[in-house]
KOLTI-523135 format. One line per field, with one value per residue: residue in three letters; x, y, z of N, C-alpha, C, O in turn. Coordinates in pm, 1 decimal, padded with zeros to 6 digits. Example, Ala and Ser with C-alpha at 12.3 -4.5 7.8 and 13.67 -1.06 7.14 Angstrom:
r	c(ala_ser) .
nxx	c(01319.0_01285.0) .
nyy	c(-00569.0_-00225.0) .
nzz	c(00780.0_00708.0) .
caxx	c(01230.0_01367.0) .
cayy	c(-00450.0_-00106.0) .
cazz	c(00780.0_00714.0) .
cxx	c(01320.0_01290.0) .
cyy	c(-00330.0_00003.0) .
czz	c(00780.0_00787.0) .
oxx	c(01423.6_01340.9) .
oyy	c(-00331.9_00113.8) .
ozz	c(00846.5_00803.9) .
! end
This chain:
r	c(unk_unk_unk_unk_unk_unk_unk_unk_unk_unk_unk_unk_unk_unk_unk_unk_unk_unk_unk_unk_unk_unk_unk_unk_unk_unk_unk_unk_unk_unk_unk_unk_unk_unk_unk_unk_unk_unk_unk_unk_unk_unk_unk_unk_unk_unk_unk_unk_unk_unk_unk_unk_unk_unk_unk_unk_unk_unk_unk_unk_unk_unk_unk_unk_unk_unk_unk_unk_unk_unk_unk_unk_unk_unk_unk_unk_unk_unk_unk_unk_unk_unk_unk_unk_unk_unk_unk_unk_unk_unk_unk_unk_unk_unk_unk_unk_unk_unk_unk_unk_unk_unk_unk_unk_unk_unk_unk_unk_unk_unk_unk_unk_unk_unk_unk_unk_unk_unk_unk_unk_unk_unk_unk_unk_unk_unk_unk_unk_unk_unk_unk_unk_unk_unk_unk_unk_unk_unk_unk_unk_unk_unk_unk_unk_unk_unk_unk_unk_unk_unk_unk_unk_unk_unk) .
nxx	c(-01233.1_-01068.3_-00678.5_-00635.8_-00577.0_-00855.3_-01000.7_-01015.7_-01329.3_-01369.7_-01166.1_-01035.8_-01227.3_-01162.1_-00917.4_-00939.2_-01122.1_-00916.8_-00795.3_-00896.2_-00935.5_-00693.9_-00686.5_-00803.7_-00717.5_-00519.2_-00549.5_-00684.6_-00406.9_-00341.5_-00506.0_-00419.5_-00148.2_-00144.3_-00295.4_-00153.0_00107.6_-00012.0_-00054.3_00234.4_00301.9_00131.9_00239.2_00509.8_00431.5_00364.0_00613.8_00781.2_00641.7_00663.1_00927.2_01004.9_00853.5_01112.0_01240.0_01079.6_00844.3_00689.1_00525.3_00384.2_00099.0_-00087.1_-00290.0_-00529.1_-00698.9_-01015.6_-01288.5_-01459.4_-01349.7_-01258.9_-01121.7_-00947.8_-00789.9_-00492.5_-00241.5_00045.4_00091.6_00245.0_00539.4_00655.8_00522.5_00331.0_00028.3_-00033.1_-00136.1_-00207.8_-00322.9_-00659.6_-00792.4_-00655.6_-00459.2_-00158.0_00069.1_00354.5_00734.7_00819.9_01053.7_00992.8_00795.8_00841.0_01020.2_00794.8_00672.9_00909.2_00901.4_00613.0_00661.2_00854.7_00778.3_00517.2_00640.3_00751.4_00524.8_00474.4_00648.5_00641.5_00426.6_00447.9_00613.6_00437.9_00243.8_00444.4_00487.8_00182.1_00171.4_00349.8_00174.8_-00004.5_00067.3_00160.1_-00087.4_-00248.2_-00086.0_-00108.2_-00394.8_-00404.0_-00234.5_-00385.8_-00589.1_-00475.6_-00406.1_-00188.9_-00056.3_00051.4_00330.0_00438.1_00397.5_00609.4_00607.4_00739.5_00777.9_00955.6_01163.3_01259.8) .
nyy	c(03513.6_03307.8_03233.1_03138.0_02778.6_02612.1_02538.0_02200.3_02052.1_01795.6_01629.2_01713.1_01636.5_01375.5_01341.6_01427.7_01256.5_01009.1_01153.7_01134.4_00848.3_00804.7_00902.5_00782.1_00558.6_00628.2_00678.8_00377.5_00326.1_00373.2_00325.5_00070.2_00051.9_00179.7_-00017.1_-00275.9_-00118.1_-00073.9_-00382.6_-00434.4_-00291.5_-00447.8_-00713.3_-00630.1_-00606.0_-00852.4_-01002.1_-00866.5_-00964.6_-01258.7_-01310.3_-01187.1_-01464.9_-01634.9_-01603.5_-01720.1_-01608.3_-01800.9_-01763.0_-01556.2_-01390.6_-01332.3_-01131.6_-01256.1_-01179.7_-01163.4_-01119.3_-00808.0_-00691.4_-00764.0_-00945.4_-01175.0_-01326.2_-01536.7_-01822.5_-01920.7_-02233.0_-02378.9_-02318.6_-02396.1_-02456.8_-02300.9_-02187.7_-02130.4_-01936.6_-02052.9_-01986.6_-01975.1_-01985.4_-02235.9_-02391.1_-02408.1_-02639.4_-02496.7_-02452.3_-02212.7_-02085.8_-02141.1_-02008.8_-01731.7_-01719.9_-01731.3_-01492.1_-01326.4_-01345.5_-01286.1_-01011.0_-00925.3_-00980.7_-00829.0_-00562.0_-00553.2_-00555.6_-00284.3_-00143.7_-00203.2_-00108.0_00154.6_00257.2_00206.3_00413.5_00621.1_00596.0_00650.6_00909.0_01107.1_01030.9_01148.5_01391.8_01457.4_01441.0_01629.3_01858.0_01863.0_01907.6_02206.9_02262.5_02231.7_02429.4_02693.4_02714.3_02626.6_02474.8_02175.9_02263.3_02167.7_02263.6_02363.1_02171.2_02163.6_02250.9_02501.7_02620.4_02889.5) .
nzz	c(-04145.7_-03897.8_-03860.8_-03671.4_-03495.3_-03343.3_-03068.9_-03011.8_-02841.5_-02807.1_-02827.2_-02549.6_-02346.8_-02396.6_-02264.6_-01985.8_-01935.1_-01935.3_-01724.9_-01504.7_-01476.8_-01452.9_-01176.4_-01057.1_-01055.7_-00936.5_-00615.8_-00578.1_-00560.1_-00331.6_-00129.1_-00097.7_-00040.8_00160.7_00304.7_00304.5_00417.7_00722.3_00750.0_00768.1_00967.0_01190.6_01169.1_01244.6_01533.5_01613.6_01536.0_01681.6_01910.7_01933.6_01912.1_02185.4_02319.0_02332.7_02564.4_02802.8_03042.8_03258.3_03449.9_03395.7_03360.5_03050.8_02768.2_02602.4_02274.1_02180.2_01927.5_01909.6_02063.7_02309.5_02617.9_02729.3_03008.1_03069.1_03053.9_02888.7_02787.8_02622.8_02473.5_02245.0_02057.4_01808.9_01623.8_01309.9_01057.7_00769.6_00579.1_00363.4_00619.1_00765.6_00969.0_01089.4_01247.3_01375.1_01488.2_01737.7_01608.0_01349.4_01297.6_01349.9_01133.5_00918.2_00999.3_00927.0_00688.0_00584.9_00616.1_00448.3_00227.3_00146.8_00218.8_-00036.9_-00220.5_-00120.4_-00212.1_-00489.4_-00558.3_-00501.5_-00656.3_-00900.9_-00840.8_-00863.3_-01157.1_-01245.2_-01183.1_-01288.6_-01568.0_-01518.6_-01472.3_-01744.1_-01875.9_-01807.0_-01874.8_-02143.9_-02171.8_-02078.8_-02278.2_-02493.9_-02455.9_-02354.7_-02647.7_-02744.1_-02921.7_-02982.1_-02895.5_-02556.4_-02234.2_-01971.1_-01677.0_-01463.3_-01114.3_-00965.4_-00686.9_-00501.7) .
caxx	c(-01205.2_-00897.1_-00616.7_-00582.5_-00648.5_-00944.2_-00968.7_-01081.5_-01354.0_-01373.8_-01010.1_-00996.8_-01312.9_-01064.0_-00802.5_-01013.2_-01178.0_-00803.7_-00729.5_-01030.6_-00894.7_-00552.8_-00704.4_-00890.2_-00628.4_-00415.1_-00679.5_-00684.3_-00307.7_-00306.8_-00545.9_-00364.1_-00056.3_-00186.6_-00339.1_00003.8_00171.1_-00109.0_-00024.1_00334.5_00319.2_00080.9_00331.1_00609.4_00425.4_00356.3_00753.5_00817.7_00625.2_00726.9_01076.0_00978.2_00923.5_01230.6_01250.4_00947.1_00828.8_00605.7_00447.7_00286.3_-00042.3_-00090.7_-00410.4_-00590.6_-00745.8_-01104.5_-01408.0_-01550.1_-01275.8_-01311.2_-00996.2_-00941.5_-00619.3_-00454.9_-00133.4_00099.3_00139.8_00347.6_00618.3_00756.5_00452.7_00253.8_-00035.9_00018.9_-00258.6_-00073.2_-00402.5_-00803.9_-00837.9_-00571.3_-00351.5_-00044.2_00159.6_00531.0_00809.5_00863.3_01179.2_00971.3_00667.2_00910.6_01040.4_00707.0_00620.6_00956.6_00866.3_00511.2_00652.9_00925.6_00660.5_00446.5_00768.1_00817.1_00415.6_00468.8_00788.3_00610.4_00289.1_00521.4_00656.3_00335.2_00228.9_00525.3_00440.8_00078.2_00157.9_00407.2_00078.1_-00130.1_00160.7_00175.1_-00208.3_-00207.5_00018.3_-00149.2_-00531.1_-00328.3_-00171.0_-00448.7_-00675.8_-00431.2_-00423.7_-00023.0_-00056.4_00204.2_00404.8_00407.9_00406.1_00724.7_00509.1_00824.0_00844.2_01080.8_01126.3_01372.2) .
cayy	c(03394.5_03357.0_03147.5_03042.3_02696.0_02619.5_02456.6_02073.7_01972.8_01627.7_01595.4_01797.0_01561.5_01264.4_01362.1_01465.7_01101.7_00972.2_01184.9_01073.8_00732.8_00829.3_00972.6_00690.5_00426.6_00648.3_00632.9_00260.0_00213.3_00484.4_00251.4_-00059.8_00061.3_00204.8_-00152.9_-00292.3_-00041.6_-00110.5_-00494.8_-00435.4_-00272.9_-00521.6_-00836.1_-00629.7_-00602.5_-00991.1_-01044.5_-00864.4_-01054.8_-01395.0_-01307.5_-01235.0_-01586.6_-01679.7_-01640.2_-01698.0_-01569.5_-01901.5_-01688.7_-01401.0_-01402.1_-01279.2_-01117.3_-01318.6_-01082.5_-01166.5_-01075.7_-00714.9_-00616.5_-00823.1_-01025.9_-01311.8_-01363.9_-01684.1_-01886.0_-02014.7_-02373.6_-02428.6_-02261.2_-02426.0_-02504.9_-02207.7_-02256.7_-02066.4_-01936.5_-02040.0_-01960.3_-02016.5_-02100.2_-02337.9_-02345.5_-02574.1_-02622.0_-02436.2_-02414.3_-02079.2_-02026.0_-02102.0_-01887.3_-01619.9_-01716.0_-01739.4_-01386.2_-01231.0_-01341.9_-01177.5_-00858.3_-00932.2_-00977.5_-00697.4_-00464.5_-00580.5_-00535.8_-00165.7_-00082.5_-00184.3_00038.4_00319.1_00279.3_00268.1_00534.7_00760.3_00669.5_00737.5_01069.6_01107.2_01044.2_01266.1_01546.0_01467.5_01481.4_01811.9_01964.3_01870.2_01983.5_02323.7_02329.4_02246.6_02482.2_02795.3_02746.4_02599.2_02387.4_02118.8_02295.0_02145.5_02401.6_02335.2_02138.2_02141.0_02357.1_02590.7_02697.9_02959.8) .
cazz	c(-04066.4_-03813.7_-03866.1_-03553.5_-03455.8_-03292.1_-02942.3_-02991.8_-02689.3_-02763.0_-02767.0_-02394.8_-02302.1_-02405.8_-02216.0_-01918.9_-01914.8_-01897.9_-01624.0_-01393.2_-01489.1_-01374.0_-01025.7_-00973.2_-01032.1_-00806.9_-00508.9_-00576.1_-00548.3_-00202.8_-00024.2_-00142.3_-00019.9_00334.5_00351.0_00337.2_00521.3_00864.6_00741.8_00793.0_01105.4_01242.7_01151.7_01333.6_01652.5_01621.6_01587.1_01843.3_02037.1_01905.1_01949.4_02329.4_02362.3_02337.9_02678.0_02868.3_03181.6_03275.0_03533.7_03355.5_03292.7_02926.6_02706.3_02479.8_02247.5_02121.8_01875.4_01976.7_02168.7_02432.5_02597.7_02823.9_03049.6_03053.9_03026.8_02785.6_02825.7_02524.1_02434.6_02124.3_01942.4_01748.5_01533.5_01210.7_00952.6_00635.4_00424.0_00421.1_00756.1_00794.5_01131.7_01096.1_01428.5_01391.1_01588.6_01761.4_01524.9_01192.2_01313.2_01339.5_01006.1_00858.7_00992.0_00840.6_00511.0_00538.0_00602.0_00311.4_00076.3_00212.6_00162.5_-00189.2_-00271.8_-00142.9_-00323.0_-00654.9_-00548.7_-00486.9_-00854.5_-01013.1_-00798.0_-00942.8_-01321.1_-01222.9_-01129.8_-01416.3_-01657.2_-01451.6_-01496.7_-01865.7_-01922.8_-01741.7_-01945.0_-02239.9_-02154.9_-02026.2_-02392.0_-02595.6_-02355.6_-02396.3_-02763.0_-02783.4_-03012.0_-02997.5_-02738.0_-02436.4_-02101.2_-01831.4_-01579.4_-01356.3_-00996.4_-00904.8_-00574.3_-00443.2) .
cxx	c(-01068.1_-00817.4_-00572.3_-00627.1_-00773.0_-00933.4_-01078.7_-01143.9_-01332.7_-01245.5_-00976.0_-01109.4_-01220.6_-01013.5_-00819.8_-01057.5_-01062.0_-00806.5_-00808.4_-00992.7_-00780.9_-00591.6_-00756.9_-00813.9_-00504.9_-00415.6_-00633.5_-00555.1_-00339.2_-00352.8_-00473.3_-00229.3_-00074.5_-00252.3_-00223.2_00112.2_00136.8_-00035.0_00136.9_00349.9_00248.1_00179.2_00431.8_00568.9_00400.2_00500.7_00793.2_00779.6_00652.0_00873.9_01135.6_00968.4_00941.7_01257.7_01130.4_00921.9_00692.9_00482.2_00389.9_00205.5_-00019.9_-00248.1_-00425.8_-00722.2_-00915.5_-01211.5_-01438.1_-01507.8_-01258.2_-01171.3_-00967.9_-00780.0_-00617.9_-00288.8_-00065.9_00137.4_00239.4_00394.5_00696.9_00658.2_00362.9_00161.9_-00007.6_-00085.2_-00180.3_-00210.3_-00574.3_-00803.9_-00745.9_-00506.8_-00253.9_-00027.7_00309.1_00607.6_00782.9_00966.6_01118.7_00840.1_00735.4_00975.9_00909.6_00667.7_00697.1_00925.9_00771.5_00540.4_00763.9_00851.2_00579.8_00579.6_00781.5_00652.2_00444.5_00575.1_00765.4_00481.6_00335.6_00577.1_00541.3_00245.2_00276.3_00466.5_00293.2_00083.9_00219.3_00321.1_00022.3_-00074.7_00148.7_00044.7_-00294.9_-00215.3_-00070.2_-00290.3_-00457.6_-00249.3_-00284.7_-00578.8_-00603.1_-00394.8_-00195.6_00015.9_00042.8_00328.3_00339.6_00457.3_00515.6_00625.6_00603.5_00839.1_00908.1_01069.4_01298.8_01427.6) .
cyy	c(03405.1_03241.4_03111.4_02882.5_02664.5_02471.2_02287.1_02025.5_01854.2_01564.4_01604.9_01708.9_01433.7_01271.3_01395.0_01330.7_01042.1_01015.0_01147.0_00932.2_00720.2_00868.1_00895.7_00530.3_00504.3_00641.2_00507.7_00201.8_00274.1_00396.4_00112.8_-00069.0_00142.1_00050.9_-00260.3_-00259.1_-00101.2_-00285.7_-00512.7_-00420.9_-00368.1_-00675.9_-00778.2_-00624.6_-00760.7_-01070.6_-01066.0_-00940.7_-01171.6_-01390.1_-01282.5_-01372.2_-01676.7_-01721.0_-01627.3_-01682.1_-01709.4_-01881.8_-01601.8_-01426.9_-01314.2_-01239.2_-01191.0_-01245.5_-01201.0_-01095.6_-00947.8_-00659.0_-00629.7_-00949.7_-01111.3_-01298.1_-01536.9_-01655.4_-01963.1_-02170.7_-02466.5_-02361.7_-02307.8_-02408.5_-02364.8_-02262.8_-02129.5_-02039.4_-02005.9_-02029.2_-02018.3_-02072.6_-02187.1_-02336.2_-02491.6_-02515.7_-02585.0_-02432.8_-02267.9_-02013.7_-02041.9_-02041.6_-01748.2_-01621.1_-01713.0_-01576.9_-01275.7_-01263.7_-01284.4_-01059.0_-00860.8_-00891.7_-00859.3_-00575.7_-00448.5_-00534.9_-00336.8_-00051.6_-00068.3_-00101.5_00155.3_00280.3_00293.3_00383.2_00664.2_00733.4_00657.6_00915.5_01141.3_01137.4_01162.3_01423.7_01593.9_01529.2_01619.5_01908.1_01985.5_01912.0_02134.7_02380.6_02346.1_02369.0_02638.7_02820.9_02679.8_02486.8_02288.8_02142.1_02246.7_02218.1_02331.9_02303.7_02121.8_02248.4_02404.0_02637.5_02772.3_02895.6) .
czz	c(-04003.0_-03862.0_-03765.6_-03572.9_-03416.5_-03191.8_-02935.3_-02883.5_-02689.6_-02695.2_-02587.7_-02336.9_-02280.9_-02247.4_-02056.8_-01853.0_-01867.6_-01793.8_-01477.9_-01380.3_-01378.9_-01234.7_-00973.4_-00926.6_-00929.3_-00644.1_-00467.2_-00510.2_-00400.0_-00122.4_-00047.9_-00074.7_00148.8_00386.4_00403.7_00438.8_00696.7_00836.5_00790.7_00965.5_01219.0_01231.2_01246.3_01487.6_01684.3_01619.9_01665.1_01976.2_02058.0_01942.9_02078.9_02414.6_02421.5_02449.3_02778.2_03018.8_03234.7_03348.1_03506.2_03326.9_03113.1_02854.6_02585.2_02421.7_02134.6_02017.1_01926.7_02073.9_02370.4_02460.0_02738.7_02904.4_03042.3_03043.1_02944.1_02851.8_02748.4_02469.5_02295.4_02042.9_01911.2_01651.0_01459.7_01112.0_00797.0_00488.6_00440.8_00488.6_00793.4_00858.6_01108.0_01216.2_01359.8_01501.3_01610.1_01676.8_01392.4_01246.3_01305.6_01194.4_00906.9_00844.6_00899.4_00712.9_00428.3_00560.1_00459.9_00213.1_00087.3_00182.5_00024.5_-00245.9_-00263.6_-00161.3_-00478.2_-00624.7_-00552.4_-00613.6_-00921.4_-00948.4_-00862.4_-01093.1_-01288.2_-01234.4_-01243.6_-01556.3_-01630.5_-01524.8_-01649.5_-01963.0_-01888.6_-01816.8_-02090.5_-02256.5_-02121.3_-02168.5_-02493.4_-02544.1_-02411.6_-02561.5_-02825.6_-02829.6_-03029.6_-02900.2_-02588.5_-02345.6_-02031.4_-01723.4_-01463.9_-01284.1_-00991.9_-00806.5_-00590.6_-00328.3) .
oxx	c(-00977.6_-00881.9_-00465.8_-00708.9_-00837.3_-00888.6_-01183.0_-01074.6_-01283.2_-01219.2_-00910.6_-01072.4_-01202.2_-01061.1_-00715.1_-01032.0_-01073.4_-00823.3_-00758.9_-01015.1_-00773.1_-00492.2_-00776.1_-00829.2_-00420.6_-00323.5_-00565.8_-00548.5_-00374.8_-00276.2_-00512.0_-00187.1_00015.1_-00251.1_-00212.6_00179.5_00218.8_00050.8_00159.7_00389.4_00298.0_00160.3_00460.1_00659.6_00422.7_00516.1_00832.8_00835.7_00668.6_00923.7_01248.9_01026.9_00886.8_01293.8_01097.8_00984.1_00581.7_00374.8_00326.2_00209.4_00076.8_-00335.8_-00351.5_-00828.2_-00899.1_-01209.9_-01452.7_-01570.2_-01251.5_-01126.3_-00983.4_-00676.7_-00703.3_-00225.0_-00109.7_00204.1_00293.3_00322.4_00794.6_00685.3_00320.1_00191.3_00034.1_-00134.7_-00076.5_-00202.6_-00602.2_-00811.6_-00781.1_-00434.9_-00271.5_-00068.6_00362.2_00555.7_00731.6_00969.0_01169.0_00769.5_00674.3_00982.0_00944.0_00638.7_00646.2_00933.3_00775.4_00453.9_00735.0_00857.5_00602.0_00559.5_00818.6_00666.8_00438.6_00582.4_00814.7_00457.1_00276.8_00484.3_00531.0_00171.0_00214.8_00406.6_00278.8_00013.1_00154.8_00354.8_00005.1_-00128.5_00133.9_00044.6_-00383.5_-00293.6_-00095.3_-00313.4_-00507.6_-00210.2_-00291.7_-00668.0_-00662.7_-00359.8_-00121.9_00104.9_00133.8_00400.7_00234.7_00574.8_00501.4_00560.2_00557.3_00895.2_00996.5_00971.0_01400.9_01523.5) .
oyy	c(03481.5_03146.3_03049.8_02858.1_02721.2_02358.8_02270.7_01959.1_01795.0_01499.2_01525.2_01699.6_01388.8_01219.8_01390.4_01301.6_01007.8_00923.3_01138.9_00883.6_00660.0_00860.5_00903.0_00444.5_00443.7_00611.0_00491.7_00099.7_00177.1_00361.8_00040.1_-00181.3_00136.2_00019.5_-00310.4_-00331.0_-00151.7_-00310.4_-00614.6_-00498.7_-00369.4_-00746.1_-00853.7_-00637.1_-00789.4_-01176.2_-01165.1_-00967.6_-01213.9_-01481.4_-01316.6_-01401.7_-01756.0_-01836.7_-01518.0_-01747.2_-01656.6_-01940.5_-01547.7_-01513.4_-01241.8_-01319.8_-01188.6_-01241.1_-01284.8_-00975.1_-00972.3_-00594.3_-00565.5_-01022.8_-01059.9_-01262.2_-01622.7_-01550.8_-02075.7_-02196.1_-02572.8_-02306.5_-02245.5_-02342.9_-02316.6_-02366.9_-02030.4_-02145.2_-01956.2_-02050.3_-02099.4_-02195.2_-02225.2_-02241.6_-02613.4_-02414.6_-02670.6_-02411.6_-02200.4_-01890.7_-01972.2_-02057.0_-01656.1_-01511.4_-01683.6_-01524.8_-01186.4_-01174.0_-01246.9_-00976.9_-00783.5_-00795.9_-00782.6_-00506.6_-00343.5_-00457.9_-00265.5_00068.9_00007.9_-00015.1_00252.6_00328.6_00386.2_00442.6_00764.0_00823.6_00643.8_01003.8_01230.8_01221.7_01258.2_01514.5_01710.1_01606.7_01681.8_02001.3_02095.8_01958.5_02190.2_02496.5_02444.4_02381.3_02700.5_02932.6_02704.5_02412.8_02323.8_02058.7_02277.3_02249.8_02210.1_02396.5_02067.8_02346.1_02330.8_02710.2_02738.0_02945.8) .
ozz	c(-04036.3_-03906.1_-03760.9_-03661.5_-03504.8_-03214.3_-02871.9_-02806.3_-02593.7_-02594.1_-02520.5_-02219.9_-02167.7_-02146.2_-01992.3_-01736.2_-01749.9_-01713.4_-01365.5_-01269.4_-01271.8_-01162.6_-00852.1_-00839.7_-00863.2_-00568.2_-00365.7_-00441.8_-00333.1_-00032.4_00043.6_-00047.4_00233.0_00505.5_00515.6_00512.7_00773.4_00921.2_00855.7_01052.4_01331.5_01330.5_01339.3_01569.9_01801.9_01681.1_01726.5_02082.4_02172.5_02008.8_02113.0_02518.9_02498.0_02471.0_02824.5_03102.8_03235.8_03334.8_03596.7_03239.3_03089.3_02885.8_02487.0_02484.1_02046.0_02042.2_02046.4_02158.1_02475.2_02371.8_02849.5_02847.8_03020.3_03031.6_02920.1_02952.2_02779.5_02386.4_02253.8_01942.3_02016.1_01592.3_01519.7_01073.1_00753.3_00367.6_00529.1_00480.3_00905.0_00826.5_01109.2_01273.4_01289.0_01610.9_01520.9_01672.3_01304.3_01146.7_01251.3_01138.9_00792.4_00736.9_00831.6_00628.9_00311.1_00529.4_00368.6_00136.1_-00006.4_00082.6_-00027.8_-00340.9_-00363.8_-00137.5_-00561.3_-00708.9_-00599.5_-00678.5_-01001.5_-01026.7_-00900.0_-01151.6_-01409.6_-01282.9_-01298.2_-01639.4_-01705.7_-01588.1_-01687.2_-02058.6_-01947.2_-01834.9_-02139.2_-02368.1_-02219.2_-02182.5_-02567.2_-02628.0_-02499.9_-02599.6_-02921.1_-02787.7_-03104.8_-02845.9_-02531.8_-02364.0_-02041.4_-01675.8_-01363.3_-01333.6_-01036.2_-00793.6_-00650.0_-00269.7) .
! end
């Protein structure tokens, strides 16, 4: 008989199951945080245009964007008043200066959602690295030693 060890599957099945876990909750955050991201950039082109305005050209025709990609011209007729989603369906009337405050706050918050996605992103990946290492130790037979899972480049 050998005295080696002998290579535990269930254990490497375990650990395996985890890591499918870990790839799937990393997926999860990726689109969560590209959802955000598109959300961000879509609030700043709505700034920008709120913060246009400011000063209004009374005379421009403007696009009013519809359903199916389909868009109307027309004219602003009121310049102060904005209607505002503030949640199922609901349109208050805002000034032009708190519609613009309303919008920086959804990209605030939107910033702050994908600052904490990018943290649990990194200890995601962190696990991933860890559970790695350890199918890669118990796999080559190194019992307890854990492998240098860290890069080196020249």
């Amino acid at each position: 008989m050998s005295n080696l060890p002998q290579i535990d599957p269930k254990k490497i099945n375990e650990l395996q199951g985890a890591l499918q876990q870990l790839q799937a909750q990393n997926n999860a955050l990726e689109e969560q945080r590209e959802f955000f991201l598109r959300n961000i950039s879509e609030l700043n082109v709505t700034l920008d245009t709120l913060r246009g305005l400011k000063e209004p050209d009374y005379k421009q025709d403007i696009m009013i964007p519809l359903p199916g990609g389909v868009y109307l011209t027309g004219r602003i007729t009121d310049w102060e008043r904005m209607l505002v989603n503030v949640g199922a369906g609901t349109l208050l009337p805002k000034s032009l200066d708190d519609s613009i405050k309303v919008v920086e706050e959804r990209i605030k918050g939107s910033k702050n959602l994908v600052q904490r996605i990018t943290e649990e992103l990194a200890k995601v990946a962190e696990q991933t690295r860890s559970i790695q290492g350890e199918i890669q130790s118990l796999q080559s037979g190194n019992f307890g030693i854990q492998p240098d899972t860290k890069t080196y480049s020249k």
